[in-house]
C-alpha positions in Angstrom: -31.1 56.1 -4.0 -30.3 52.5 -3.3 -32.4 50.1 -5.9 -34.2 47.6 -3.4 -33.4 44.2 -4.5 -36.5 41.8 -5.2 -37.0 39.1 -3.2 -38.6 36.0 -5.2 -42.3 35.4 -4.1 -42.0 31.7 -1.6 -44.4 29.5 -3.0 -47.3 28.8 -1.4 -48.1 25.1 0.1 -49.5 22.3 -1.9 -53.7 21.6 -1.2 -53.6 17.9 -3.0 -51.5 15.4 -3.5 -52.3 15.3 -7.3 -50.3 19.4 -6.9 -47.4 17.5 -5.3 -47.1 14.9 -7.7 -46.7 17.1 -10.5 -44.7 19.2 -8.5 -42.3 16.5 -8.0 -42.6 15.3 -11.6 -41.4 19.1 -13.0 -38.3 19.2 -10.5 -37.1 15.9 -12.5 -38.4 17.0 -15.9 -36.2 20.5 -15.8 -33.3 19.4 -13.4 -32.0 16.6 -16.2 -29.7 14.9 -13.2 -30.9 12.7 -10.1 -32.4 15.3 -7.1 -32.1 14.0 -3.7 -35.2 12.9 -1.3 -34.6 14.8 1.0 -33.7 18.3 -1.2 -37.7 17.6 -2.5 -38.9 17.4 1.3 -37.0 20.6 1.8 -39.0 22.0 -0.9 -42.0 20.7 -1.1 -42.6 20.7 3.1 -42.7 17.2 3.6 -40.2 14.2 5.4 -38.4 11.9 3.0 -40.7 9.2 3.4 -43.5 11.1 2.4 -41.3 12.2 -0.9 -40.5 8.6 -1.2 -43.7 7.7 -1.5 -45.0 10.0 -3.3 -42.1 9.0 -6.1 -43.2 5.4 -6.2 -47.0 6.3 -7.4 -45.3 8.8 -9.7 -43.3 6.1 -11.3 -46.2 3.7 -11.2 -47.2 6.0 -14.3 -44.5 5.3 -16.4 -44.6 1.5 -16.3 -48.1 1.3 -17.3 -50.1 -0.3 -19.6 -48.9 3.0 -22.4 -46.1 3.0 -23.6 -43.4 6.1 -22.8 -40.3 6.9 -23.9 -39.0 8.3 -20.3 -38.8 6.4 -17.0 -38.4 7.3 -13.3 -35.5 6.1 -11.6 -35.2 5.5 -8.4 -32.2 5.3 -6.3 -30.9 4.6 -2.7 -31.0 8.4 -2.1 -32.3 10.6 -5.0 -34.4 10.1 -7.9 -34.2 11.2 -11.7 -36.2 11.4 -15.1 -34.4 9.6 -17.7 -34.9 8.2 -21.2 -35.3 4.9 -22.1 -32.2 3.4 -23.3 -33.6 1.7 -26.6 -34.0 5.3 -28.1 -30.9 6.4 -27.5 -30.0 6.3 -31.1 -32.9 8.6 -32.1 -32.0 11.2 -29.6 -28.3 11.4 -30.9 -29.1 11.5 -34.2 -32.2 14.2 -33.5 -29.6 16.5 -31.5 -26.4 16.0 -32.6 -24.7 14.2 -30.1 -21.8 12.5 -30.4 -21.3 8.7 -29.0 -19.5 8.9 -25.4 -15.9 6.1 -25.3 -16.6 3.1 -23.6 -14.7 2.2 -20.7 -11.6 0.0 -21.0 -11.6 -3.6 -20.0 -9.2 -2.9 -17.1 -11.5 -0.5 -16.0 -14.5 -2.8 -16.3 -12.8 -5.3 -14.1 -11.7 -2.4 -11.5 -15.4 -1.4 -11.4 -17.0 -5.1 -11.2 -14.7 -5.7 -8.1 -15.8 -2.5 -6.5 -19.7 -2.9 -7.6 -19.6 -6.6 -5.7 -16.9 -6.4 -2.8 -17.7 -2.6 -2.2 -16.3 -0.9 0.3 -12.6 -2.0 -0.9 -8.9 0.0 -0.9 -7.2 0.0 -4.3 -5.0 -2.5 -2.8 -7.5 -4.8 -2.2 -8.2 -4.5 -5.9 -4.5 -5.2 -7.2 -4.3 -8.3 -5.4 -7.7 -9.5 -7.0 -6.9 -8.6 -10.5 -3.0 -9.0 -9.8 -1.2 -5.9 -11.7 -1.2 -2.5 -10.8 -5.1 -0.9 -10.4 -4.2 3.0 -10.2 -4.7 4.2 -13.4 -8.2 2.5 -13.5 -9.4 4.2 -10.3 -8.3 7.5 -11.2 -9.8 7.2 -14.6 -13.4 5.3 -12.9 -13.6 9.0 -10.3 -12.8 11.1 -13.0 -15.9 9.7 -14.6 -17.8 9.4 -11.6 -18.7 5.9 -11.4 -16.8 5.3 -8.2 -15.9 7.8 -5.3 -13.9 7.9 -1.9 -16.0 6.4 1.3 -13.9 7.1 4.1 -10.5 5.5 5.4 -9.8 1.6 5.9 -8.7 1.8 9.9 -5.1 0.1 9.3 -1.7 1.0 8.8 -1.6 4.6 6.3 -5.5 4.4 6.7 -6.3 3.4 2.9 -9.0 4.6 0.9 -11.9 3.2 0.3 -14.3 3.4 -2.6 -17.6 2.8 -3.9 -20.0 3.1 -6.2 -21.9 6.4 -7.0 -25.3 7.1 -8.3 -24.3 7.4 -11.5 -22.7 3.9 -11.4 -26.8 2.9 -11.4 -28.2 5.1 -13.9 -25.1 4.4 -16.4 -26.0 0.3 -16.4 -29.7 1.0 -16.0 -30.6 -0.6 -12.4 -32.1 0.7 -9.2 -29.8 -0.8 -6.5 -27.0 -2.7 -5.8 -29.0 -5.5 -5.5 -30.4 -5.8 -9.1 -26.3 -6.5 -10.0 -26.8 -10.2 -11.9 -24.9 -12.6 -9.5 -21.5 -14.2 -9.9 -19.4 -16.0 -8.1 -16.0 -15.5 -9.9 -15.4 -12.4 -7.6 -16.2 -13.9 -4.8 -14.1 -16.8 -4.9 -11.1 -14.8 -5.9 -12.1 -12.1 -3.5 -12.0 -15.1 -0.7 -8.8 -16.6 -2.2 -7.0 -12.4 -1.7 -8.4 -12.6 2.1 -7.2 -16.1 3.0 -3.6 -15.4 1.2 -3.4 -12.0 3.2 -4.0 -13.8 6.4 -1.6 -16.7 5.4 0.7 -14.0 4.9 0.7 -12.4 8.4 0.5 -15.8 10.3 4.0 -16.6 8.1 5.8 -13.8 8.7 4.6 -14.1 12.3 6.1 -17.7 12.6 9.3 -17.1 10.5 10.6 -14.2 12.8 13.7 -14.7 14.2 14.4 -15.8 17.8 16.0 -12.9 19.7 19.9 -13.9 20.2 21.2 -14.2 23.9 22.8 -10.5 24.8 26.6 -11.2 26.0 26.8 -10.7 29.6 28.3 -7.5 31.4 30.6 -9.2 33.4 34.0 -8.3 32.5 35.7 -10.0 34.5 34.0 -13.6 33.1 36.9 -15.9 31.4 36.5 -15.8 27.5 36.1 -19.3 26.1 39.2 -21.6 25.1 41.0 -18.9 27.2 44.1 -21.0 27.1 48.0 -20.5 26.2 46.3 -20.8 22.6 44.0 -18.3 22.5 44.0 -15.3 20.7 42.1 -12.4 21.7 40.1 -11.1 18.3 41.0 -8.1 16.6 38.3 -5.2 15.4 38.6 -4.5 12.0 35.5 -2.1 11.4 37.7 1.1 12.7 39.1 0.8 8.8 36.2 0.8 7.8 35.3 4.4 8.9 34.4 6.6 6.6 34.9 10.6 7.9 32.6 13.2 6.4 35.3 15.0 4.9 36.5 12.0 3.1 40.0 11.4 5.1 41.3 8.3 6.1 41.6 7.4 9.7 44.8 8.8 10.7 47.0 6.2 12.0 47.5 6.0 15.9 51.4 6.3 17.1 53.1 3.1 18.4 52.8 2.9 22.1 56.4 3.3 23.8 57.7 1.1 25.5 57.4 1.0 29.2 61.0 1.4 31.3 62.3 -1.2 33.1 63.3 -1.0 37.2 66.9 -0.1 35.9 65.5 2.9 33.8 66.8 1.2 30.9 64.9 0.6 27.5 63.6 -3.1 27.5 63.7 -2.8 24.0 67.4 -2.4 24.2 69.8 -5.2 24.2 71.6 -6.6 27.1 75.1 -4.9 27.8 77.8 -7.4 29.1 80.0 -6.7 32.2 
């Protein structure tokens, strides 16, 4: 007989908001990583905003007047549990973790110009920082702290990128907008854009005027068509190059043409 396969009990709805407060709190607490709004108003039978909601009193807890050692993040889309930063330290030492590398400073600088211009191609980034940006990129998506948004609508459709979620929780903010301001990026981000367009508008001016087409009319007198004038000879027929590597073969004089007499012009002159 065929073993009937048990199907997990659903849970059953939440009567107070105190239930789904603490539901939401152990969904952080065992998950570890940030868990989108609207996954919880999947599970917990409610719309985003409610969840939303519900997250900011939850996180009003951890920023009272006790002290904790873990803090509710909140991000554009999802929401995570996390430890303060300060006892890092402890928490390596206690468990045996080993300290993560930093990130390089060309990678730092490919990240800043994403985190302030974002959405930008990796050429975009070159020009700011002026060398050669790919090994940065690859390295920043291979750690997650930027990812593809989409394609730039221009000639080979470039990538663009921004940053991630984990960009947020890795330097401790909320949003985008706690980012401490600067104007460096800016002003060189300005300067890239004006010499790109300063580039086009050149290249637009410099082209060259289309050269007058000879006319078809063969029977129109070449100029200086004198007793002086010598027609041009084409040399590019020596030029030719066969597939198989042969020289041109030579064309065979032309013979002369008879005369009325039937006599070679070529020939001389006989006396009487």
């Amino acid at each position: 007989m065929e073993e009937k396969k048990q199907i997990a009990p659903q849970p059953g709805p939440l009567e107070s908001a105190g239930e789904i407060s603490e539901a939401i709190e152990a969904i952080l607490y065992a998950a570890g990583y940030p868990v989108r709004y609207d996954k919880l108003a999947e599970v917990l039978g409610l719309t985003v905003r409610d969840v939303k909601t519900m997250v900011r009193e939850l996180e009003k807890t951890y920023t009272g007047e006790q002290p904790r050692g873990i803090q509710l993040l909140m991000y554009p889309t999802a929401c995570q549990l996390s430890t303060k930063e300060q006892y890092a330290p402890y928490i390596r030492e206690a468990l045996g973790i080993g300290r993560g590398g930093n990130l390089s400073a060309s990678s730092m600088e490919v990240l800043a110009v994403v985190a302030y211009i974002q959405p930008v191609t990796r050429t975009f980034v070159d020009a700011v920082r002026g060398v050669d940006s790919s090994y940065a990129v690859n390295s920043l998506l291979d750690k997650g702290l930027i990812e593809a948004a989409g394609r730039l609508d221009a000639p080979g459709r470039p990538m663009l990128y921004v940053t991630t979620d984990k960009f947020l929780r890795v330097f401790g903010i909320n949003s985008l907008d706690e980012l401490p301001e600067t104007e460096a990026l800016s002003v060189a981000a300005a300067q890239t854009e004006a010499a790109a367009a300063n580039g086009e508008a050149s290249t637009a001016d410099d082209a060259p005027e289309a050269s007058p087409q000879p006319s078809d009319d063969r029977n129109e007198a070449a100029p200086n068509a004198g007793r002086d004038y010598t027609e041009p000879v084409d040399t590019e027929e020596t030029d030719v190059i066969f597939e198989n590597g042969a020289e041109p073969a030579q064309a065979p004089a032309p013979k002369a043409e008879p005369t009325e007499t039937g006599k070679d012009a070529s020939a001389p002159n006989e006396t009487d």
